[in-house]
C-alpha positions in Angstrom: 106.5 -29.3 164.9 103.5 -29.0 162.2 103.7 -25.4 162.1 107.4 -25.3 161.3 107.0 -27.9 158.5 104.2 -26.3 157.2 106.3 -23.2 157.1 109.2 -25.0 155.4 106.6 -26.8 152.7 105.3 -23.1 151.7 108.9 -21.6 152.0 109.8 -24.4 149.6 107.1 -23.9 147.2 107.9 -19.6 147.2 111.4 -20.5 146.2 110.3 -23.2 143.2 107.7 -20.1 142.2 110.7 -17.5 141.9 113.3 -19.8 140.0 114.1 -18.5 136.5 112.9 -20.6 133.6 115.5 -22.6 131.7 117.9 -20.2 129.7 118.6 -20.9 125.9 121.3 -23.4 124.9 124.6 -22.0 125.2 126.5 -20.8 122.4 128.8 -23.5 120.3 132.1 -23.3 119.0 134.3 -24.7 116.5 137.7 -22.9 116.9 141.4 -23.4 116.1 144.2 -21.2 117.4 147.7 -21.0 114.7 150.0 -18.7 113.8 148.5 -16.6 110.9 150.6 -13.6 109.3 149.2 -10.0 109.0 150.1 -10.0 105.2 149.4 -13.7 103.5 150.5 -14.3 100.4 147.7 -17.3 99.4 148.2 -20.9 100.0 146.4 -23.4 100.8 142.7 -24.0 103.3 143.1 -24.3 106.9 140.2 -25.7 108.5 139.3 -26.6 111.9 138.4 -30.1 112.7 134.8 -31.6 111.6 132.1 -31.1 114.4 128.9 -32.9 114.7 126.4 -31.4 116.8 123.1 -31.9 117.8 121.2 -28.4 117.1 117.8 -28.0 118.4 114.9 -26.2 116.1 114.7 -22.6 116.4 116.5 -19.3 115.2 120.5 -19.1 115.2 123.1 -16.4 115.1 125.9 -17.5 113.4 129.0 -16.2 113.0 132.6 -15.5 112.3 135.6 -15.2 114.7 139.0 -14.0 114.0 141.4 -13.1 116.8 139.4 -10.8 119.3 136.8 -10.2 116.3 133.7 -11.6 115.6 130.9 -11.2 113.1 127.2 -12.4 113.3 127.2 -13.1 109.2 124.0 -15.0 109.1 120.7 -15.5 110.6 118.8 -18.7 110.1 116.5 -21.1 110.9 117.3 -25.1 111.3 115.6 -27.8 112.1 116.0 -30.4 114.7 118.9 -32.8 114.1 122.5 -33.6 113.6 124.8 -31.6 111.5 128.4 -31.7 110.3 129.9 -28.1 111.5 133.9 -27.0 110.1 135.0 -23.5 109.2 138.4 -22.8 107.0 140.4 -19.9 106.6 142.0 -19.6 103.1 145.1 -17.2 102.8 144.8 -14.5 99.6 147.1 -12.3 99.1 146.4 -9.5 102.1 143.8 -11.0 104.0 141.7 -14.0 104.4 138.8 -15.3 102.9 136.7 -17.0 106.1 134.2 -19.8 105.2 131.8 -21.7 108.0 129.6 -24.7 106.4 126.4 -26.5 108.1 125.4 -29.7 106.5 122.7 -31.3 107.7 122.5 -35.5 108.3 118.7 -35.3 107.8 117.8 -36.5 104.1 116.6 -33.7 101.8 117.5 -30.6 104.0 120.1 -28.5 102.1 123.7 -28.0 103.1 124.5 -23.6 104.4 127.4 -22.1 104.2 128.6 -18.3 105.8 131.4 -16.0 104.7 133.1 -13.1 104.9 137.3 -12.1 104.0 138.7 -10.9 107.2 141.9 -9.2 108.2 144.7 -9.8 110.7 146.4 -6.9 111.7 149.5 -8.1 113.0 151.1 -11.3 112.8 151.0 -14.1 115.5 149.1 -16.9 117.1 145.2 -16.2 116.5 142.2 -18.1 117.4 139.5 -18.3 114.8 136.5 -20.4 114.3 132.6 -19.6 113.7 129.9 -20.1 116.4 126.0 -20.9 116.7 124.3 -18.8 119.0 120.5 -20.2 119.9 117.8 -17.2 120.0 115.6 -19.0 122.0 
């Protein structure tokens, strides 16, 4: 009986040795799916409901999506804390002009915004948003 608990103690201990160290955070969203024409004419903002997150400090990807496109338009640095996340879509006449902004809650750190005009080739119900990716 001591030998096989022995044996189970050191089999437990291998397995702990050989499990992978904690991954990075996963990547975040905001996102809103509407019908959006190939050929806009202008009008007025769409934007995707407020987020507040929680980000952690490190280096981020972030980025633009439109339909089954997406764009890393910014690398950056934040610091710990809470943010206000929204990205808005603003019909011009052809395509769109794509806008993600990051405003921190913590006193004295400066709002960031990310951009880019993007194109939808044919006419229909499209996701778009922007995302954080953590690269750490």
């Amino acid at each position: 009986m001591k030998r096989i608990l022995t044996t189970l103690v050191v089999a437990l201990g291998m397995a702990a040795a050989v499990t992978p160290s904690a991954t990075a955070a996963d990547t975040a969203w905001v996102l809103k799916t509407q019908y959006l024409t190939s050929n806009p004419n202008g009008g007025a903002d769409s934007c995707t409901e407020s987020r507040r997150i929680y980000l952690g400090e490190g280096s981020y990807n972030w980025g633009l999506r439109i339909g089954g496109n997406q764009w890393v338009t910014r690398d950056m640095a934040l610091g710990s804390g809470w943010y206000h996340w929204q990205s808005c879509l603003n019909p011009e006449y052809g395509d769109y002009i794509h806008t993600s902004t990051l405003v921190p809650e913590t006193a004295g750190w400066d709002p960031a915004a990310t951009g880019r005009s993007s194109v939808v080739s044919s006419s229909g119900s499209h996701t778009w948003g922007s995302f954080l990716d953590p690269r750490f």
